[in-house]
C-alpha positions as CSV (number, residue, x, y, z in Angstrom):
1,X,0.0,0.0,0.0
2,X,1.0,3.6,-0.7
3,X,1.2,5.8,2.2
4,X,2.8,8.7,4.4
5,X,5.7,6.5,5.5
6,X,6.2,6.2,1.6
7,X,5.7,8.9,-0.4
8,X,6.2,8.2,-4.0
9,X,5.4,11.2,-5.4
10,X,9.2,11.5,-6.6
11,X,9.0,8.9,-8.8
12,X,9.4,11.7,-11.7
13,X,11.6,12.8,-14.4
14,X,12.5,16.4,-13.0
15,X,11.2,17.5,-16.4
16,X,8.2,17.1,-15.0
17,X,8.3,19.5,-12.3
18,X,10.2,22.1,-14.4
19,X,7.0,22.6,-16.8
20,X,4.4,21.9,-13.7
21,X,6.6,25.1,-12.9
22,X,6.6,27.2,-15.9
23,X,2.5,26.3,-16.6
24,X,2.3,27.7,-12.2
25,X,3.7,31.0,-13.7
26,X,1.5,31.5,-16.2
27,X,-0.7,31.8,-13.4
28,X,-3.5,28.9,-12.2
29,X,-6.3,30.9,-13.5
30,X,-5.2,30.3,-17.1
31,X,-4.2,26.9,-17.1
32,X,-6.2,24.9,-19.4
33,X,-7.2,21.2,-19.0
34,X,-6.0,18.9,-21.0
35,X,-6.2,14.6,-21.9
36,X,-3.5,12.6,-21.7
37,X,-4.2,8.5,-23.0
38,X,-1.6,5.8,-22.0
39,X,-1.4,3.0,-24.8
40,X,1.8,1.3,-26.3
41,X,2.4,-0.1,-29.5
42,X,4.1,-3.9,-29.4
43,X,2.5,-6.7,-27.4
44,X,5.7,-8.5,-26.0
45,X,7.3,-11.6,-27.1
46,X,5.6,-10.8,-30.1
47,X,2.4,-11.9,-28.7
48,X,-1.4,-11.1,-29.8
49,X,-2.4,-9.4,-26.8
50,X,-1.5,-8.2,-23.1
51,X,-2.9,-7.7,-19.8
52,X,-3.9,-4.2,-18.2
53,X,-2.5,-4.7,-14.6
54,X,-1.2,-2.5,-11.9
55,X,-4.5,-0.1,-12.0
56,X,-4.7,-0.5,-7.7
57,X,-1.6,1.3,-7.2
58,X,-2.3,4.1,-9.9
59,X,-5.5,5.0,-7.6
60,X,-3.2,4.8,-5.0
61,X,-0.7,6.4,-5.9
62,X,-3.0,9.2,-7.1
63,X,-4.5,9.4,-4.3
64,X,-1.8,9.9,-1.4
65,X,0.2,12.0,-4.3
66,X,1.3,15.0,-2.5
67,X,4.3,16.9,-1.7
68,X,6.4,16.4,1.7
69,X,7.9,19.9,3.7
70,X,11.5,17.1,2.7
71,X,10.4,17.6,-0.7
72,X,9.8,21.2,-1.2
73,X,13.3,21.8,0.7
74,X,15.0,19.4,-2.0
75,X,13.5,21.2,-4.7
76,X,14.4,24.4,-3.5
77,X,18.2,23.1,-2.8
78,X,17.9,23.1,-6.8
79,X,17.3,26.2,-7.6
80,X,15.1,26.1,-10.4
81,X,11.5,26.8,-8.7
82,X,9.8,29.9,-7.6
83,X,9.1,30.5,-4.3
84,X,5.4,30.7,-5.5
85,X,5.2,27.4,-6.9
86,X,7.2,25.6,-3.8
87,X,4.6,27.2,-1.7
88,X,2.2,25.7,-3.9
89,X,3.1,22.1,-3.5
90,X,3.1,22.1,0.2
91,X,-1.1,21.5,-0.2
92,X,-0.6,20.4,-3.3
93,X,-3.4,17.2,-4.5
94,X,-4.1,16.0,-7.5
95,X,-7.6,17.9,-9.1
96,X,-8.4,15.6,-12.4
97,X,-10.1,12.3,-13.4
98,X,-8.7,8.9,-14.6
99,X,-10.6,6.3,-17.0
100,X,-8.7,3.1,-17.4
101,X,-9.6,-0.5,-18.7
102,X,-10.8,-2.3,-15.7
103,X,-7.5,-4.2,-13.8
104,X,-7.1,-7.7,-16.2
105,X,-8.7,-6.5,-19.3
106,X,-7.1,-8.2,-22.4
107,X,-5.5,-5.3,-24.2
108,X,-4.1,-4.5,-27.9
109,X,-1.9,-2.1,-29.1
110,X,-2.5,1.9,-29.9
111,X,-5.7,1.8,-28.0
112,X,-5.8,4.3,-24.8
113,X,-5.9,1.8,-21.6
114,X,-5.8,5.0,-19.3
115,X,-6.8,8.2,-19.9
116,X,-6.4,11.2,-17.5
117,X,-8.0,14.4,-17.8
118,X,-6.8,17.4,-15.5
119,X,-5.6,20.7,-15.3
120,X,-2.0,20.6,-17.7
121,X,0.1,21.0,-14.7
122,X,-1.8,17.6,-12.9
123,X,-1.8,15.7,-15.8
124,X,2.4,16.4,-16.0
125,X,2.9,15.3,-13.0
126,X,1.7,11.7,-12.7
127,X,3.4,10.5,-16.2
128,X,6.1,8.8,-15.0
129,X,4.9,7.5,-11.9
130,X,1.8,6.0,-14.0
131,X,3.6,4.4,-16.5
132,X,6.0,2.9,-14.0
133,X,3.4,0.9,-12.5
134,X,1.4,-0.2,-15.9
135,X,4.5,-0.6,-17.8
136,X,5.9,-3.3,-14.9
137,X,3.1,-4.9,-13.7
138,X,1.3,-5.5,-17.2
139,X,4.7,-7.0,-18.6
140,X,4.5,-9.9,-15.9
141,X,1.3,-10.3,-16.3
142,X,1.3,-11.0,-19.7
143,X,4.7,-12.9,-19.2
144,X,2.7,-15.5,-17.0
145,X,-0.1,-15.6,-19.2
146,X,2.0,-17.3,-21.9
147,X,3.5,-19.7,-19.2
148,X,0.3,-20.4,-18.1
149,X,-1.0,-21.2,-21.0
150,X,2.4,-23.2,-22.1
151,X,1.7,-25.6,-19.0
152,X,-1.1,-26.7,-20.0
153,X,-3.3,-27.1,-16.9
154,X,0.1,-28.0,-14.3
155,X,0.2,-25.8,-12.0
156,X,2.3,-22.3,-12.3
157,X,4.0,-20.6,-9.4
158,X,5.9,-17.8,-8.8
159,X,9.5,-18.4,-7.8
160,X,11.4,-15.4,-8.9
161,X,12.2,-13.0,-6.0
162,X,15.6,-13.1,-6.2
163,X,16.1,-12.6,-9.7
164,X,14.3,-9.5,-9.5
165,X,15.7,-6.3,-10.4
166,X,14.6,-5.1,-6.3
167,X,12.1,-5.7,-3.6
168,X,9.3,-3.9,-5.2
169,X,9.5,-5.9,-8.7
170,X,9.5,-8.9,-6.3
171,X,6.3,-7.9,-4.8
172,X,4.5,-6.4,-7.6
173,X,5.7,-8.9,-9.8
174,X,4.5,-11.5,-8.0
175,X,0.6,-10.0,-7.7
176,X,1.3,-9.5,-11.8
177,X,2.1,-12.6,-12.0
178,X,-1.3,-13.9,-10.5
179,X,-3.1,-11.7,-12.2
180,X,-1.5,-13.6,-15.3
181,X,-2.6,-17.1,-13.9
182,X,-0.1,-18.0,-11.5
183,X,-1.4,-20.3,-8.7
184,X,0.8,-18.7,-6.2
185,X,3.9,-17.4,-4.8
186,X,7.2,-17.8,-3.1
187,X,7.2,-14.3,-2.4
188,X,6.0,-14.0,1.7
189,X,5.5,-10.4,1.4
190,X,3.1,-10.3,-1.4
191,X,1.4,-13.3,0.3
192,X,0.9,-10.7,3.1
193,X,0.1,-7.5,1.1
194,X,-2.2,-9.0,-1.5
195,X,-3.4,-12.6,-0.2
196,X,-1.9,-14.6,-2.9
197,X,-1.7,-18.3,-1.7
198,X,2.5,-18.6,-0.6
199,X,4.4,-21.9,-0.6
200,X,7.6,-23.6,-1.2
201,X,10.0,-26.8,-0.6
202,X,13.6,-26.5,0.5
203,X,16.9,-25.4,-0.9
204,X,19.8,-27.5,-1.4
205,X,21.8,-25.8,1.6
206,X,19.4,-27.5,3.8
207,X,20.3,-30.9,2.1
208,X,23.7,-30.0,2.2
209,X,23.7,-29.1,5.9
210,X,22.9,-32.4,7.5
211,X,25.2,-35.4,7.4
212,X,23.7,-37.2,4.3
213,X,20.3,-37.1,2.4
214,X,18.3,-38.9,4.1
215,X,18.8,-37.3,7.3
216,X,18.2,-34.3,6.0
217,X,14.9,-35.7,4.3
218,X,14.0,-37.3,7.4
219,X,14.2,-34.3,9.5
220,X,12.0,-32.2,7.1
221,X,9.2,-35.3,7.1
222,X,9.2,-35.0,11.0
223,X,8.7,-31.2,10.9
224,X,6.2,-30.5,8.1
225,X,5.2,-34.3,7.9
226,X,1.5,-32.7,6.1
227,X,3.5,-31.1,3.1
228,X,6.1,-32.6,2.2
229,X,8.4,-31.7,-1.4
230,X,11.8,-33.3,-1.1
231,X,14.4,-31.7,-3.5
232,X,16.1,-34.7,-5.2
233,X,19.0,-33.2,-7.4
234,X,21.3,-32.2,-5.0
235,X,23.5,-34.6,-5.3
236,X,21.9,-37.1,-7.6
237,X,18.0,-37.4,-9.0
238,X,18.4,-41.0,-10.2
239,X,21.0,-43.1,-7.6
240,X,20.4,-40.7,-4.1
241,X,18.1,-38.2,-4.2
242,X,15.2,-40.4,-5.3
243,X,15.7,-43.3,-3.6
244,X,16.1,-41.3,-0.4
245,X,12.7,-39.7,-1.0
246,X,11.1,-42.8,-1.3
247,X,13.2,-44.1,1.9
248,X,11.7,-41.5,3.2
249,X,7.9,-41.6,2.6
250,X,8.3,-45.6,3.3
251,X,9.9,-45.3,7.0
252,X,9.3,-42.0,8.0
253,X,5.7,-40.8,6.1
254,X,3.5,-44.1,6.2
255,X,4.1,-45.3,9.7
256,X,2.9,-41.6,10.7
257,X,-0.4,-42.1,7.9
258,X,1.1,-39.2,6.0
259,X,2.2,-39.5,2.3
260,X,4.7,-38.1,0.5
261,X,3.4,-34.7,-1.6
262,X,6.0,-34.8,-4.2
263,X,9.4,-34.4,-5.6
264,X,11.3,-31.2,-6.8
265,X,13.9,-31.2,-9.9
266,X,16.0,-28.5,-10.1
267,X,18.9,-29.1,-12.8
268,X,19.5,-31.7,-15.2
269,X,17.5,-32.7,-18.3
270,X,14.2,-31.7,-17.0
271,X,11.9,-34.1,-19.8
272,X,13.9,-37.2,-19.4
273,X,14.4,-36.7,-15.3
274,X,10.6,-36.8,-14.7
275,X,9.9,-39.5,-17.1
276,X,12.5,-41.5,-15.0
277,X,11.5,-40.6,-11.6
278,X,7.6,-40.8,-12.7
279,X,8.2,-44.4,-13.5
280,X,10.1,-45.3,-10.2
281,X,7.4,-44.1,-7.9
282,X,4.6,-45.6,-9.7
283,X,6.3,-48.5,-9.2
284,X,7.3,-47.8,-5.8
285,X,3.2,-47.4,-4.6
286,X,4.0,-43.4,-5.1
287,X,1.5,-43.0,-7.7
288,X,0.0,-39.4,-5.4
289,X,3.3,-37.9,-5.5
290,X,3.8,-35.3,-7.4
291,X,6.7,-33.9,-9.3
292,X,7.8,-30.0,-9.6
293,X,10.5,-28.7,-11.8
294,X,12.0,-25.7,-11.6
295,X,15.2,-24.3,-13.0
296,X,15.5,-21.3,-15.4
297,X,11.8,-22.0,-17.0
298,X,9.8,-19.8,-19.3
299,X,6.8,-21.2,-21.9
300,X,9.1,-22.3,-24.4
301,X,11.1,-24.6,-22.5
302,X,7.6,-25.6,-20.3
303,X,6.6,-26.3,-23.9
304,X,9.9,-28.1,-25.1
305,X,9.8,-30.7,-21.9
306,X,5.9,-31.5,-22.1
307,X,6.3,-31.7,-26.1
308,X,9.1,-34.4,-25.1
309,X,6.3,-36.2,-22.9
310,X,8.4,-34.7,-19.5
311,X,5.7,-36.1,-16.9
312,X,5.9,-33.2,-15.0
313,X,3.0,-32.0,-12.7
314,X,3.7,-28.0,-11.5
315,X,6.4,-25.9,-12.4
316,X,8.2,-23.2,-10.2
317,X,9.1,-20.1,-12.6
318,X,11.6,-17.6,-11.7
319,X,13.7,-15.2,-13.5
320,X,12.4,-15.7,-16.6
321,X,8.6,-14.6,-15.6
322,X,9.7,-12.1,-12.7
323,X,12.1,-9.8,-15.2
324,X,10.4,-11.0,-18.2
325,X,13.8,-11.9,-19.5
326,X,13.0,-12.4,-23.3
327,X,11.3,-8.9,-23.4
328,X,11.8,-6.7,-20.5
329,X,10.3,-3.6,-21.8
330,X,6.6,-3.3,-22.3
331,X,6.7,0.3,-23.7
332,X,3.7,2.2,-22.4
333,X,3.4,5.7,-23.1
334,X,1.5,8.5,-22.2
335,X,0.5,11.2,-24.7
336,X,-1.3,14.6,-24.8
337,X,-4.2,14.3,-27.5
338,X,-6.8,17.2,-26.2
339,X,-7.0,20.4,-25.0
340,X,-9.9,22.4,-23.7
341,X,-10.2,25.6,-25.4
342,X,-11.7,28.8,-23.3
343,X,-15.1,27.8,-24.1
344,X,-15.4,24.9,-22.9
345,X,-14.8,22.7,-26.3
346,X,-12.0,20.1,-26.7
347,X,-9.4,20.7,-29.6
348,X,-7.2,17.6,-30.2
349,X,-3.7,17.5,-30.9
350,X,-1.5,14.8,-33.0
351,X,1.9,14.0,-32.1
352,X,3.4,13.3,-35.7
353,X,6.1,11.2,-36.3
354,X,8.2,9.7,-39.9
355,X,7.4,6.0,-37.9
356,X,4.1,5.7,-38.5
357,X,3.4,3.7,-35.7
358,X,4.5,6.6,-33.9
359,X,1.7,8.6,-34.7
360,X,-1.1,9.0,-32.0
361,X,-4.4,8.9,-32.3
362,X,-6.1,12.2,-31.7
363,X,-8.8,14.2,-29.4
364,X,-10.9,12.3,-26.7
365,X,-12.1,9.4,-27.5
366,X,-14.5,6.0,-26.9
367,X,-12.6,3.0,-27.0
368,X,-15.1,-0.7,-27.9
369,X,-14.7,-3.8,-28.2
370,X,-16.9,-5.3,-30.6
371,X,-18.3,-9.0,-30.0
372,X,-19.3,-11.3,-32.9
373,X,-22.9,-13.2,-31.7
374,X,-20.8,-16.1,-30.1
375,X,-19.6,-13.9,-27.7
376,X,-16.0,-13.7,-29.3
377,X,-13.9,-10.4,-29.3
378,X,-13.8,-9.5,-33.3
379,X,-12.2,-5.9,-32.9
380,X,-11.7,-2.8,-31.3
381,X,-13.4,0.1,-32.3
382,X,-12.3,3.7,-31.8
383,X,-14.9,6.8,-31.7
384,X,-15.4,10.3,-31.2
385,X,-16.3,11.2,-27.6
386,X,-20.3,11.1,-27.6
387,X,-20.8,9.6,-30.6
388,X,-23.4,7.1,-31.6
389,X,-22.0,3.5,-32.1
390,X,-25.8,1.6,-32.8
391,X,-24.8,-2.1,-34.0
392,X,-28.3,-3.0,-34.0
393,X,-28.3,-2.4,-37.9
394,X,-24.9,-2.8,-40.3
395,X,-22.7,-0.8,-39.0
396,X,-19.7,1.0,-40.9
397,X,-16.4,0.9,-39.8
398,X,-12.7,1.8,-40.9
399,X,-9.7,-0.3,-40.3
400,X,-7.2,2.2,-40.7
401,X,-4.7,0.1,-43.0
402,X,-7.2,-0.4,-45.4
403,X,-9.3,3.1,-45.1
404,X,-10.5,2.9,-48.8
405,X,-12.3,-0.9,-48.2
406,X,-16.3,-0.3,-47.0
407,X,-16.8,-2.7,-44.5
408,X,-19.7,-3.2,-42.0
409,X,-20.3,-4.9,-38.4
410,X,-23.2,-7.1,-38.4
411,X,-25.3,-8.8,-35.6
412,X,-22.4,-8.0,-33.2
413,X,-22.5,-6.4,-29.7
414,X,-20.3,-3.1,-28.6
415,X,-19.2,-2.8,-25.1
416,X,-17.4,0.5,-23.8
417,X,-13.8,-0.2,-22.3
418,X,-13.0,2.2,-19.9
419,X,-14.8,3.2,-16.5
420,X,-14.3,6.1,-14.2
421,X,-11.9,5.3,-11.5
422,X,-11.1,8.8,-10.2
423,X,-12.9,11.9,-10.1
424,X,-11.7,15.4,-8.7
425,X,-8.8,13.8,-7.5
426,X,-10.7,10.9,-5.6
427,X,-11.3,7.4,-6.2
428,X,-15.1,6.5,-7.3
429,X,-14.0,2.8,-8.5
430,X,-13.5,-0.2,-5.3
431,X,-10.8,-2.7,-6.9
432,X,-12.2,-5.9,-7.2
433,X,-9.9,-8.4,-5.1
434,X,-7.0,-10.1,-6.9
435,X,-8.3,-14.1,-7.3
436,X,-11.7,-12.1,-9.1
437,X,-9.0,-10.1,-11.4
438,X,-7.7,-13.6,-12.0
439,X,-10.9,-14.7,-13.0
440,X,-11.9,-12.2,-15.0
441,X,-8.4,-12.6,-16.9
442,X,-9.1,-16.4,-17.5
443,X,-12.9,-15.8,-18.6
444,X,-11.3,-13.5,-21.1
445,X,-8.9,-15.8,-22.7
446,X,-11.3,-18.9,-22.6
447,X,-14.7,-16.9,-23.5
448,X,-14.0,-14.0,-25.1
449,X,-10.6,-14.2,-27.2
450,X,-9.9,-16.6,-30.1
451,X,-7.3,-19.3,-29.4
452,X,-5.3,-18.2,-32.7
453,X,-4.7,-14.2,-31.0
454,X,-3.0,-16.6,-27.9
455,X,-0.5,-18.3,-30.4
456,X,3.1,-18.0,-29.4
457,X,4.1,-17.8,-33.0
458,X,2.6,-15.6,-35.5
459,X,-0.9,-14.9,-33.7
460,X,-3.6,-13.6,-35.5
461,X,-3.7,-9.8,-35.5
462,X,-6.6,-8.2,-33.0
463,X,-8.2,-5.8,-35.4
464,X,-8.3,-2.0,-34.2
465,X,-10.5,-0.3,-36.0
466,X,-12.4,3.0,-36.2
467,X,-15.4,4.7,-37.2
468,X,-15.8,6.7,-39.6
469,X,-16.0,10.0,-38.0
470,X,-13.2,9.5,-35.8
471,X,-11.1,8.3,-39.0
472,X,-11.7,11.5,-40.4
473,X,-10.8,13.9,-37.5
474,X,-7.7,12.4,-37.1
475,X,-6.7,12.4,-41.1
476,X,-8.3,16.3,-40.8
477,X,-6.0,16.4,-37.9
478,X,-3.0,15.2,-39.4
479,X,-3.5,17.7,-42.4
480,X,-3.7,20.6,-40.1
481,X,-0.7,19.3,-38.5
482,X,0.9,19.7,-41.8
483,X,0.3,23.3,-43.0
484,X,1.6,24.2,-38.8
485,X,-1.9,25.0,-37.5
């Protein structure tokens, strides 16, 4: 939780206070509102889609933003503020309203996920802090979302903490990464903080620590004889580890009643390993014990060992989920695309780019998503703020890399994306808890989204389209951006 024993407001690029400073001078009365909308433009891995996460801190964050007596003596050590403005921030709060996707929501790319609208010099401030907490916690998200869906069922848990790049990515990570499917977490603190179900086995020092294997087994059975997970490759899976295990569960385990829970794997050749040790303790009478790999995993590897018939039953994940290691940047961004004019009406602005990707979409805006009638997401739609999207006749739309095709919507649904989650600076949306975030993400993927846009390799393309009005404004746009008006 964000509070006064933590003040984050400081999580900023000092640009941004240098032109919350220079809009202050132009005095308060002046200042204009203005949109910002947060969308990025690559799903990672090369994926079809991503996962909104991270929306509970931005209301927190918003919320508690304010401005310490420590931090107005920092700034004034350098010497770039007035003595106005630093005055200012001492009751400084945060004035405007945030829309976002509700926390989970399957997301594409160059669609606005969060959109804040606020005084210019409100709306400067929060960037960075913003898109440090989308940017982070959607990555992971969607990173576990592709392991989850590479295990096929077997359990998924987070074991990454210690790979992370500090505390917090351990933490947040690890409620991301539930968000994204995980079953749970080795991570006690964000068992604490956000109730996701914690657990764990052993680590080879304990092994290493007693005398030989089995003693060490055999103390662990006496001490946690409900749940116990030997770790069988310290010194060998096949000749010691295993057959100390089953030593184990025969003359430790059964003469208490209790069984053995399973087997961890932690090195070796992870498909042939299980396959081995699967066959011993069937025959052993250990057909309930389970067996959990872990080990530098990620979905393509997951993928590679069940592929091989690995009989593996849950996997521990860790550095390769928690830092996202094949693509550690998600690329959020957050870009001005209104301002409010002195009477009241909204003027949109462009930023224009030679990467044409780069180029936003203007003005404020209604972001859809359009339902076929089975119930499966067919598109995005983009329109004007206010405008009339009826689908309950053929309705025309623009995909905007083929604007000269005519092309209608028929017997389809449209449901609006975003909801108000701030207002005047305070928060009108209760977060649902994190297992119903979960669920909503899973509903998604099995309901709503078509298993060719969850493809590892060369998903199908969500479509983002437009309607016609908007498609217009923003070409009209574009052209005024041209000629420098």
């Amino acid at each position: 939780m964000q509070s006064d024993a933590r003040n984050l407001s400081l999580v900023m690029d000092l640009y941004e206070m240098t032109m919350a400073n220079g809009y202050f001078s132009d005095g308060l009365e002046k200042m204009k509102n203005v949109t910002f909308d947060i969308f990025y433009r690559h799903n990672p891995d090369g994926g079809g889609f991503a996962i909104f996460a991270g929306l509970e801190q931005v209301i927190q964050l918003i919320e508690n933003f304010h401005f310490s007596e420590d931090d107005v003596e920092y700034f004034r050590s350098l010497h770039l503020f007035s003595d106005d403005f630093l005055n200012y921030l001492r009751t400084y709060h945060f004035h405007g309203d945030v829309d976002a996707l509700p926390e989970g929501t399957i997301m594409y790319p160059q669609e606005p996920v969060l959109t804040v609208t606020a005084p210019m010099l409100d709306a400067q401030l929060l960037e960075t802090a913003i898109l440090a907490e989308v940017n982070h916690q959607s990555l992971i998200a969607t990173k576990t979302a592709r392991i989850v869906r590479a295990a096929e069922g077997r359990g998924v848990s987070d074991f990454g903490a210690r790979r992370a790049h500090n505390m917090d990515a351990a933490v947040y990570g690890a409620r991301a990464a539930y968000i994204g499917g995980a079953d749970g977490t080795a991570t006690v603190l964000a068992g604490k903080e956000f109730g996701i179900p914690v657990g764990g086995t052993m680590a080879h020092s304990w092994v290493m620590y007693y005398d030989n294997e089995y003693e060490a087994f055999k103390k662990y059975a006496e001490v946690y004889p409900d749940n116990v997970v030997l770790l069988i490759d310290t010194y060998d899976v096949i000749h010691s580890g295993l057959p100390n295990a089953i030593r184990t569960a025969k003359e430790v385990l059964e003469p208490m009643g209790k069984r053995l829970k399973g087997v961890r794997i932690d090195s070796g050749d992870l498909a042939y390993l299980s396959k081995r040790v699967r066959k011993i303790l069937d025959d052993e009478g250990l057909q309930d014990c389970k067996i959990v790999a872990s080990n530098s995993l990620d979905e393509y590897t997951i993928r590679s060992i069940l592929d091989q018939g690995g009989r593996i039953d849950s996997f521990g994940v860790g550095e390769r989920l928690i830092t996202a290691k094949s693509d550690p940047v998600f690329g959020a961004v957050y870009k001005l695309v209104a301002v409010q004019n002195e009477d009241g009406t909204w003027l949109p602005r462009i930023k224009v780019s030679e990467s044409v990707e780069k180029i936003t979409n203007p003005g404020r805006k209604t972001l859809y998503r359009i339902y076929n009638d089975s119930g499966k997401a067919i598109s995005d739609l983009i329109a004007c703020e206010g405008e009339n999207v009826d689908l309950s006749k053929p309705f025309r739309y623009v995909d905007p890399k083929e604007p000269w095709r005519i092309r209608h919507f028929e017997d389809c649904t449209a449901k609006p994306l975003q909801i108000p989650v701030i207002r005047a600076g305070k928060a009108v949306h209760k977060s649902p808890s994190l297992k119903e975030i979960k669920e909503f993400v899973r509903k998604q993927l099995n309901d709503e989204i078509w298993q060719e846009e969850q493809r590892f390799e060369n998903p199908h393309i969500h479509f983002m389209d437009m309607t016609p009005a908007y498609y217009e404004e923003k070409m009209q746009v574009l052209s005024d951006s041209r000629k420098g008006k």
